[in-house]
N, C-alpha and C positions, 0 to 999 in steps of 0.2 A: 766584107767589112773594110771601110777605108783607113788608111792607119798610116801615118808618115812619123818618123822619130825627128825629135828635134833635137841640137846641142847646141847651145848658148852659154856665151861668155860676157863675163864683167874683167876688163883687162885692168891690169894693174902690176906697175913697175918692181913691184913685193911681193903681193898675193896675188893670182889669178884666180878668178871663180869662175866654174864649169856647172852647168846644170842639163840635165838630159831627162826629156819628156818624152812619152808616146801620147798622141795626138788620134784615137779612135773616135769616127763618124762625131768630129766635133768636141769631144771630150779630153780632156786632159789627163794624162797619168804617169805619177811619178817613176822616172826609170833608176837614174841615179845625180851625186852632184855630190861636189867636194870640191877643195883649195889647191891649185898649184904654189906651195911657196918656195921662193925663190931664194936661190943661197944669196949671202952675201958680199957679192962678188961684182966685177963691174961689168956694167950694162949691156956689153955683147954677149956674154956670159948667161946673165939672164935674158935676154932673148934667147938665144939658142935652147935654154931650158924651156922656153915659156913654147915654142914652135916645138919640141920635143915631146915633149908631156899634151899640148893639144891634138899631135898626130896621134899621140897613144891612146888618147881617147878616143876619136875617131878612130882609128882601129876596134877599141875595145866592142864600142853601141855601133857602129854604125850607122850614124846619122842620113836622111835625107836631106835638112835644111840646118844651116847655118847661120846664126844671129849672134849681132853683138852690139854692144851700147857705142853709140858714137864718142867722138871727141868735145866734150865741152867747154870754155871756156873757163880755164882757173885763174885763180889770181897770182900763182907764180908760172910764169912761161917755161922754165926749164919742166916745174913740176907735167904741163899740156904736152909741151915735147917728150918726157919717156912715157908718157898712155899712149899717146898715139903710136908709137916702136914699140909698145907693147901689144895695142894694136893689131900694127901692121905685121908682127910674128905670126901671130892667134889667124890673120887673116890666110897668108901666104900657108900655114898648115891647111884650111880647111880648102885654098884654090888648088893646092898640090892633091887632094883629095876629090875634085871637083864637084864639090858645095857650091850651090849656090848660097850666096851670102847679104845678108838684109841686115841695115843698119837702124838702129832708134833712139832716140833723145832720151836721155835719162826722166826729164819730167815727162816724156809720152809713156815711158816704161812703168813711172809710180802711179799715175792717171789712169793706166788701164787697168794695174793691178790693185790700187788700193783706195782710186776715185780721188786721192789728191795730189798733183804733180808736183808740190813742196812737202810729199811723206817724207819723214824721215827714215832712216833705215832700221829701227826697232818695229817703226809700222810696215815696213815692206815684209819685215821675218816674220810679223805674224800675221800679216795677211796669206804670207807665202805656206805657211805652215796649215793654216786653216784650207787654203783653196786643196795643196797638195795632198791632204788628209795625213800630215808626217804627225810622229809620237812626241817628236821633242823638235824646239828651234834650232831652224838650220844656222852656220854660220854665216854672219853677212853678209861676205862674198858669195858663197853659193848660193844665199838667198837672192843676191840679185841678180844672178845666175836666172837662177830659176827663175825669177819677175821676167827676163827679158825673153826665156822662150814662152811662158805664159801669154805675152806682149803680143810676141808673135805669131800665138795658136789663138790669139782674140780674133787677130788681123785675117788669118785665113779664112778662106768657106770653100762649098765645095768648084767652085770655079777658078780657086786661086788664092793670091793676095786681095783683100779688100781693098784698102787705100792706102796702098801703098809704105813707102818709109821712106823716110830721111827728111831732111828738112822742109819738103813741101808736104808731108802729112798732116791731118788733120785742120790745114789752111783750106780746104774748098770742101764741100757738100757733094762733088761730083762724084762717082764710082770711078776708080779706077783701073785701068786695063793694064795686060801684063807687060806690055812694052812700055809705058809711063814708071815703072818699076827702074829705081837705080839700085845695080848692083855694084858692092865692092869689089 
């Protein structure tokens, strides 16, 4: 039985959202997921929490693959610069771990999980809630947690990554191979 766990992250300078799958012969199954929240305290502070708490996850599931939502463009730049250091914490836990690590666009994340790449996050929890078979809505950080390893168990098959990630996904028709794959 082929089976890889995934742990995916929605970074966030506040909340971080953690989501953890098992991925059997193509199928999806909820492992676990929850909120890293961060004290209030300044920003190195919270990163070292935010790289603290992602190792501890990875410790806890033991992940094969590692996903996280790229950096997108906000309308306040300081607000783009602490995701990205948030980020780049969540990342450097899962390379210290040696994850490989796949990034995705947020609107590739809602598109694959909920058919439309302007969901909102009330449709991402219950599409997430529905696919996952959970009792009650997850919190929307770990919901989109969860969208993005979901994202990433679309992507796979049994040869690999489909088509890859990051910003040249879903621009060509082609298949692509595993070296056309950029890693963080």
């Amino acid at each position: 039985m082929a089976s890889t766990r995934i742990l995916a992250i929605d970074p966030g300078s506040r909340v971080t959202g953690f989501g953890v799958i098992d991925v059997i012969n193509g199928k999806a199954r909820y492992v676990s997921s929850g909120c890293i929240r961060l004290p209030d305290e300044n920003l190195p502070i919270r990163l070292k929490r935010i790289f603290e708490c992602v190792s501890q996850v990875i410790e806890e599931f033991s992940p094969k693959e590692f996903a996280i939502e790229e950096v997108f463009l906000a309308k306040n730049a300081n607000s783009a610069l602490k995701l990205g250091q948030a980020r780049g914490a969540a990342i450097v836990a899962a390379a210290m771990a040696d994850l490989p690590v796949f990034e995705y666009a947020a609107r590739r994340v809602k598109q694959s999980v909920v058919g439309n790449g302007n969901a909102d996050k009330s449709q991402v929890q219950a599409m997430v809630q529905l696919l996952m078979s959970l009792e009650s809505t997850p919190q929307a950080d770990a919901a989109d947690a969860l969208a993005i390893a979901l994202c990433h168990s679309n992507t796979r098959t049994s040869d690999g990554l489909e088509y890859g990630v990051g910003k040249r996904a879903g621009r060509t028709s082609k298949r692509w191979q595993q070296s056309d794959l950029r890693k963080a």
